[in-house]
KOLMI-522991 format. One line per field, with one value per residue: residue number from 1; chain; x negated, y, z of N, C-alpha, C in turn. Coordinates in nm, 3 decimals, decimal comma. Last residue first. Layout:
% residues N
pos: NUM; ...
unit: A; ...
n_px: X; ...
n_py: Y; ...
n_pz: Z; ...
ca_px: X; ...
ca_py: Y; ...
ca_pz: Z; ...
c_px: X; ...
c_py: Y; ...
c_pz: Z; ...
END
This chain:
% residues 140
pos: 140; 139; 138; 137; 136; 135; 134; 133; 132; 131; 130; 129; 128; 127; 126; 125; 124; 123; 122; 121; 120; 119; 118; 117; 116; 115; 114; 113; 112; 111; 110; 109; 108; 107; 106; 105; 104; 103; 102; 101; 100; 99; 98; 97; 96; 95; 94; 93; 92; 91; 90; 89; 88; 87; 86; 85; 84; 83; 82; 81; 80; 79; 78; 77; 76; 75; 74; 73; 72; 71; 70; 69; 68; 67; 66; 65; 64; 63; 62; 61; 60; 59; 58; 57; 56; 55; 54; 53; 52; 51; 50; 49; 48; 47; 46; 45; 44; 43; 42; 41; 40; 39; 38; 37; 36; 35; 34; 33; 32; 31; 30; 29; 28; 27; 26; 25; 24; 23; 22; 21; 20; 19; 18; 17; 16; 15; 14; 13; 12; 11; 10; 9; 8; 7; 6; 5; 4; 3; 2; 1
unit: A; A; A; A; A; A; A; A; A; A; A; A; A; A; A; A; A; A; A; A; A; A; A; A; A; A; A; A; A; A; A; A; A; A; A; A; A; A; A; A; A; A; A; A; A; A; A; A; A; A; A; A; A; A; A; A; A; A; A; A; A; A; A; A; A; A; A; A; A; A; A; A; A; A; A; A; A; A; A; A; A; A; A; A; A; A; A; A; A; A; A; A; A; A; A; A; A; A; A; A; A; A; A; A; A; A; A; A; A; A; A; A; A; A; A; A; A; A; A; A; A; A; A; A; A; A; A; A; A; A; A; A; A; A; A; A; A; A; A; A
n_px: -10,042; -10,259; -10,570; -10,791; -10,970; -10,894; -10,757; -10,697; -10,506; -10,443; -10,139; -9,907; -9,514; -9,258; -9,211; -9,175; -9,145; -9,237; -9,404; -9,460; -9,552; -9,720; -10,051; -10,229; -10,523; -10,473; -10,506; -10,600; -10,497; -10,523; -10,520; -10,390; -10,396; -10,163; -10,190; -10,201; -10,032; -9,856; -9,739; -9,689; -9,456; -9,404; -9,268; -8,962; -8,884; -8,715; -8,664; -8,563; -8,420; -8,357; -8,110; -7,979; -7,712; -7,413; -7,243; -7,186; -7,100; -7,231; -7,292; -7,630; -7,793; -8,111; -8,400; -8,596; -8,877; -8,994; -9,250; -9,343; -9,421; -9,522; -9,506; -9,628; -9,500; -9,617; -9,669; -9,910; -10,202; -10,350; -10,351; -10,482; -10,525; -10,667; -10,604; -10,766; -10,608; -10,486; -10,194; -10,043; -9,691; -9,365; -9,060; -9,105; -9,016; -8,858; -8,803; -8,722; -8,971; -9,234; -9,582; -9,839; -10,140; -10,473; -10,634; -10,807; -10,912; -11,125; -11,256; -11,219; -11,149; -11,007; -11,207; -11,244; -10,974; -10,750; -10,424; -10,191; -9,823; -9,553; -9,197; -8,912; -8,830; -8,743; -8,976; -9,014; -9,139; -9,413; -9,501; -9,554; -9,750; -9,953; -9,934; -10,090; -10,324; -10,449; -10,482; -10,624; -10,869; -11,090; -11,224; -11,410
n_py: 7,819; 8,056; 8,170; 8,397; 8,647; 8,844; 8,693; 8,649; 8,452; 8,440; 8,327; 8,246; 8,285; 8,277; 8,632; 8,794; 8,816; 9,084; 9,103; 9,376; 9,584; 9,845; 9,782; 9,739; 9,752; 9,750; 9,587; 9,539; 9,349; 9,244; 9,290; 9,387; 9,252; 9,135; 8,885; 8,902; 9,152; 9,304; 9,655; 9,814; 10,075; 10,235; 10,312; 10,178; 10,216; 10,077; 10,118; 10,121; 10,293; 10,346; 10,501; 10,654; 10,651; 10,833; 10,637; 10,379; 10,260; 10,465; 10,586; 10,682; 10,859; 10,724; 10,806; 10,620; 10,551; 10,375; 10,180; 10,209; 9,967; 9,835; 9,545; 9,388; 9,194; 8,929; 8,714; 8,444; 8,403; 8,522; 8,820; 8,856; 9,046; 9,073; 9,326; 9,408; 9,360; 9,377; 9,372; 9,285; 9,324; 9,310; 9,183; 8,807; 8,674; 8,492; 8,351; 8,475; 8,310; 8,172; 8,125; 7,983; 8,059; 7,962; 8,142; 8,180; 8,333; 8,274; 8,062; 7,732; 7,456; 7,370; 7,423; 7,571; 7,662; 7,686; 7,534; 7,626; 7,687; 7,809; 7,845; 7,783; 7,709; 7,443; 7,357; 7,298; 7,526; 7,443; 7,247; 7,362; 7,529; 7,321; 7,234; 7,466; 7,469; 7,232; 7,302; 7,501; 7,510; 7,514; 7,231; 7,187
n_pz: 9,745; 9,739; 9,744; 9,915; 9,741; 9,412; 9,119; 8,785; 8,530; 8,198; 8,024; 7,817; 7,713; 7,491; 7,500; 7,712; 7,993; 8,230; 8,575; 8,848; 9,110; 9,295; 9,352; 9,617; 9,347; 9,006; 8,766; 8,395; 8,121; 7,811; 7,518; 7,199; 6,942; 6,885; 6,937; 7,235; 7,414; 7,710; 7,725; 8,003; 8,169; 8,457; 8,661; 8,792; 9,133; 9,445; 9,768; 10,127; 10,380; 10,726; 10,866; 11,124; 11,324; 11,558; 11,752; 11,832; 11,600; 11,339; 11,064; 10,918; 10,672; 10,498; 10,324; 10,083; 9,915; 9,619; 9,489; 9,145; 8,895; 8,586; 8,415; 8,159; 7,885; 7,637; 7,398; 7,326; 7,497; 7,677; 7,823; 8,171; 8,473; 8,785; 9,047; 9,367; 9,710; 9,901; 9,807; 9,555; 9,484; 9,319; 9,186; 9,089; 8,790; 8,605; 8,309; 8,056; 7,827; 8,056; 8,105; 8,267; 8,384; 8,506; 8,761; 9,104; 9,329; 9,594; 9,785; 9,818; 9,882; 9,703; 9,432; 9,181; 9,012; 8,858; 8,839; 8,628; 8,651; 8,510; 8,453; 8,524; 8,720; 8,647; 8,361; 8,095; 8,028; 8,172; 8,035; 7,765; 7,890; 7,914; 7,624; 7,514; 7,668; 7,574; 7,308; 7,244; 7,500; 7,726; 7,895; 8,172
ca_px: -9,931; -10,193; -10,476; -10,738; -10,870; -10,981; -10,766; -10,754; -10,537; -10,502; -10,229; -9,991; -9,710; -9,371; -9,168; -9,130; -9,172; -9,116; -9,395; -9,385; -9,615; -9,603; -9,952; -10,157; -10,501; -10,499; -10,365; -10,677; -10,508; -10,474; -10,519; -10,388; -10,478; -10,171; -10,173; -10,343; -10,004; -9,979; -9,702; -9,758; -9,492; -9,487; -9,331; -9,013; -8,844; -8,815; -8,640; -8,658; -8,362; -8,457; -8,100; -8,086; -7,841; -7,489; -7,281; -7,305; -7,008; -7,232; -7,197; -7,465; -7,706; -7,955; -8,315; -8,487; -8,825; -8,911; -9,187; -9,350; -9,347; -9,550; -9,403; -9,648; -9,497; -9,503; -9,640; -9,756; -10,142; -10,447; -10,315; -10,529; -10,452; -10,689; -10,560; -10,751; -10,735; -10,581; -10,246; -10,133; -9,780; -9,479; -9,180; -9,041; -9,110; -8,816; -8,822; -8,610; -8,861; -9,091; -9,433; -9,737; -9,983; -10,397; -10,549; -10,820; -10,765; -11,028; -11,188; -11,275; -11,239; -10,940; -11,189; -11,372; -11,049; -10,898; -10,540; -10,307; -9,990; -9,618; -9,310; -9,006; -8,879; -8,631; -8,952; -8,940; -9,026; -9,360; -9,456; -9,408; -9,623; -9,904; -9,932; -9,944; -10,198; -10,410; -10,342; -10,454; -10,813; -10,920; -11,217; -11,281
ca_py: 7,767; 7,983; 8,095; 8,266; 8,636; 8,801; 8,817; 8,656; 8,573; 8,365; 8,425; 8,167; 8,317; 8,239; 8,542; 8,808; 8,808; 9,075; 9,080; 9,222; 9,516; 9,726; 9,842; 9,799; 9,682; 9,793; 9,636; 9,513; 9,503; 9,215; 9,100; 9,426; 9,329; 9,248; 8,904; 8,960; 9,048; 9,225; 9,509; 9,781; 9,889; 10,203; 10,362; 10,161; 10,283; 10,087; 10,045; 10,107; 10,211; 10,320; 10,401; 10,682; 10,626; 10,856; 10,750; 10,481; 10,290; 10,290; 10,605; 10,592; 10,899; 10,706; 10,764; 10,697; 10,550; 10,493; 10,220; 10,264; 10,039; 9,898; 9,649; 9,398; 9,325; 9,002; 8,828; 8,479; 8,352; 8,422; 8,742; 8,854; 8,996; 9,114; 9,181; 9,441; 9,285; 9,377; 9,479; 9,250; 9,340; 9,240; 9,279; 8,951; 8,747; 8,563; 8,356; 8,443; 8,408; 8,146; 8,197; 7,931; 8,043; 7,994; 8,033; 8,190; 8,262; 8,323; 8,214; 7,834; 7,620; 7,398; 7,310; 7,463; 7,691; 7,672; 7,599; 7,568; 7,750; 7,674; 7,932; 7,883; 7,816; 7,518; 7,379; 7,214; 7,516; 7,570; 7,184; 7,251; 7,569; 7,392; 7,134; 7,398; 7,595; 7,283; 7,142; 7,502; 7,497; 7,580; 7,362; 7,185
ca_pz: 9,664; 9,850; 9,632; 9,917; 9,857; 9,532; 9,243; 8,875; 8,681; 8,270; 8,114; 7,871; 7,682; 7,584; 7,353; 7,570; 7,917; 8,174; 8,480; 8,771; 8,971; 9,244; 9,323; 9,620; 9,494; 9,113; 8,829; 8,559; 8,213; 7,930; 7,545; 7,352; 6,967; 6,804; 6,841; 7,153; 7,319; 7,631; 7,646; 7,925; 8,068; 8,314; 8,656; 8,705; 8,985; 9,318; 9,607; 10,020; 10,274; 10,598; 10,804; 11,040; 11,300; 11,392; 11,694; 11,920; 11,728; 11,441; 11,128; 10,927; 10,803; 10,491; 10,450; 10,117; 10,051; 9,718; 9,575; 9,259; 9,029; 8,721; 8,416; 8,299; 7,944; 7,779; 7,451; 7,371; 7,382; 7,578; 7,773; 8,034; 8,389; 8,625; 8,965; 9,210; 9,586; 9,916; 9,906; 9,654; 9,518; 9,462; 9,199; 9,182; 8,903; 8,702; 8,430; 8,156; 7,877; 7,945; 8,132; 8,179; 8,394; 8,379; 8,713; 8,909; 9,308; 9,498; 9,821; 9,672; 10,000; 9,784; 9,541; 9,189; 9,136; 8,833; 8,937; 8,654; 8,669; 8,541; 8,479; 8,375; 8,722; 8,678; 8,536; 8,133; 7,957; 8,244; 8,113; 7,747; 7,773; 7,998; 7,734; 7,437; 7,635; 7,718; 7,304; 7,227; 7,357; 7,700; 7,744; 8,104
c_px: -9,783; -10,047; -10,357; -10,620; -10,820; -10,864; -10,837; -10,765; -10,627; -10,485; -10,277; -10,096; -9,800; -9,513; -9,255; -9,098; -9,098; -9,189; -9,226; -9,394; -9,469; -9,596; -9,862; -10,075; -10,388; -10,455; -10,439; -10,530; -10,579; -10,492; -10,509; -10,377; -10,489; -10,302; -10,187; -10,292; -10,195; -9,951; -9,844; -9,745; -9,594; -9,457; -9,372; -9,126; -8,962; -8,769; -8,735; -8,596; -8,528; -8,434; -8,257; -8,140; -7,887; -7,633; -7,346; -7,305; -7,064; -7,140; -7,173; -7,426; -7,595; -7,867; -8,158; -8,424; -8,732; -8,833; -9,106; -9,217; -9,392; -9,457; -9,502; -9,591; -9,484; -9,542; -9,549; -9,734; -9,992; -10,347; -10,378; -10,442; -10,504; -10,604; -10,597; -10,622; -10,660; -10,704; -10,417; -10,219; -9,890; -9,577; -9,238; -9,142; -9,102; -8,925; -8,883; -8,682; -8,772; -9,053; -9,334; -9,596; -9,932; -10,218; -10,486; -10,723; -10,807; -10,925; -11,142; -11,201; -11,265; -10,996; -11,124; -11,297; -11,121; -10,967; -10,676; -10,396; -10,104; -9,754; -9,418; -9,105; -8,916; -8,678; -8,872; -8,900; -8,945; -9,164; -9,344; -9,383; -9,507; -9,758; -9,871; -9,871; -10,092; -10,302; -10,345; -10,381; -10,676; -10,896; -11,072; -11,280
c_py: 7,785; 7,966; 7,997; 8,222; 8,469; 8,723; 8,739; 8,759; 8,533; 8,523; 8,360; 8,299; 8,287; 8,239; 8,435; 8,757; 8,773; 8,971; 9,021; 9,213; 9,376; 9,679; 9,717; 9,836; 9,787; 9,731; 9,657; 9,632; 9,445; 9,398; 9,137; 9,255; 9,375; 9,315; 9,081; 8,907; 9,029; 9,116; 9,467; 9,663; 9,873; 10,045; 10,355; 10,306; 10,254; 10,095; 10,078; 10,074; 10,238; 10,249; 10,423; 10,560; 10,689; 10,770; 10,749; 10,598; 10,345; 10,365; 10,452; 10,627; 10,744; 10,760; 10,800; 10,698; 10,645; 10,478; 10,401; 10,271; 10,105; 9,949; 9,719; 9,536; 9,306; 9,110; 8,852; 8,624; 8,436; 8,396; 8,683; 8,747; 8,991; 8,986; 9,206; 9,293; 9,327; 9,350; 9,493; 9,363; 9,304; 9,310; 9,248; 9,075; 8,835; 8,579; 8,491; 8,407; 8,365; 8,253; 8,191; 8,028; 8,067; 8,006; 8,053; 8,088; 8,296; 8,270; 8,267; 7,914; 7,723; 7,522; 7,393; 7,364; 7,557; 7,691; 7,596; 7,652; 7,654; 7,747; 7,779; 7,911; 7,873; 7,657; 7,456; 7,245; 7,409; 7,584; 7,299; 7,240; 7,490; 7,466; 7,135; 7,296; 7,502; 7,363; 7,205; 7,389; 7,473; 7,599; 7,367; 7,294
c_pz: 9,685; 9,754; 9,751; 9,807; 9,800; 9,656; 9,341; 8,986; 8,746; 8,384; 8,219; 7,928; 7,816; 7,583; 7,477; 7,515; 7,795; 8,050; 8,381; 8,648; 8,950; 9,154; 9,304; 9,519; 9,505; 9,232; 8,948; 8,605; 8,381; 8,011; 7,746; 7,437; 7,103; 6,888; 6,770; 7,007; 7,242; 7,517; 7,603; 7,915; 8,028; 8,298; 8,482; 8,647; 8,936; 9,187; 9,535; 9,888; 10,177; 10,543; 10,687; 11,000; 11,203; 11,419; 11,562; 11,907; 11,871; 11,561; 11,224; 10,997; 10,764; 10,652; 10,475; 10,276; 10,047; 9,796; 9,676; 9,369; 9,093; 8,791; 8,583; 8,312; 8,063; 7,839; 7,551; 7,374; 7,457; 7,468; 7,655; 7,983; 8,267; 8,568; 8,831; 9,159; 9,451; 9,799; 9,883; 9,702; 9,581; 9,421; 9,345; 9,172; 8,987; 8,822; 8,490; 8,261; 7,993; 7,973; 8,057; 8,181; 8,297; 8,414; 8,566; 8,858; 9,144; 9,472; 9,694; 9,745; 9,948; 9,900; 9,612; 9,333; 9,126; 8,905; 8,857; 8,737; 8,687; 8,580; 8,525; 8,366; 8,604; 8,675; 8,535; 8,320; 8,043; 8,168; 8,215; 7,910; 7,806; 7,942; 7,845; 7,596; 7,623; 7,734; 7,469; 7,258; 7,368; 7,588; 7,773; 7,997
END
């Protein structure tokens, strides 16, 4: 399979037309393939949770479009309540925006490798097409 612009474009229209905004081609050789390689389709406005994969780098590369992979770091706070026991100790988690980095290869920045373990989402820009890859099973 060639990845020329009518694929892009294709994928594009079909990620514009999903309630999600978002679309992905598998490139995996067969369902037993241990990775995970895929092109995805992103519109503005859709919506990636911050997440993380514990176990495996991620390399990101943008082929077309621009958007900004935003980093996190998780902070742990603990909270005194007030229960009809007495006082608990409430673990509360969130997250503060660490870094952006904006991919565009119009201007020259075409992706990033994201470490095992970090927090991570993406913001996009204008729509743009990225290809991923991470170790470890592809589970739909």
């Amino acid at each position: 399979m060639n990845f020329d612009r009518n694929v892009l474009d294709e994928l594009t229209q079909r990620a514009k037309e999903s309630p999600r905004l978002r679309m992905n081609l598998d490139l995996r050789n067969s369902p037993e393939d241990g990775s995970q390689r895929m092109l995805n389709a992103l519109q503005p406005g859709t919506v990636v949770p911050i997440h993380r994969h514990e176990n495996t780098d991620e390399t990101v590369i943008c082929l077309c479009g621009r958007l900004e992979e935003i980093i996190y770091e998780e902070v742990t706070e603990y909270e005194r309540v007030l229960t009809s026991g007495g006082e608990d100790v409430v673990k509360k988690s969130s997250f503060k925006e660490v870094s952006r980095q904006l991919l565009c290869p119009a201007d020259g920045i075409y992706g990033m490798q994201i470490p095992a373990g970090t927090w991570h989402s993406i913001y996009v820009i204008e729509p743009s097409v990225i290809f991923e890859a991470k170790d470890g099973a592809y589970v739909p």
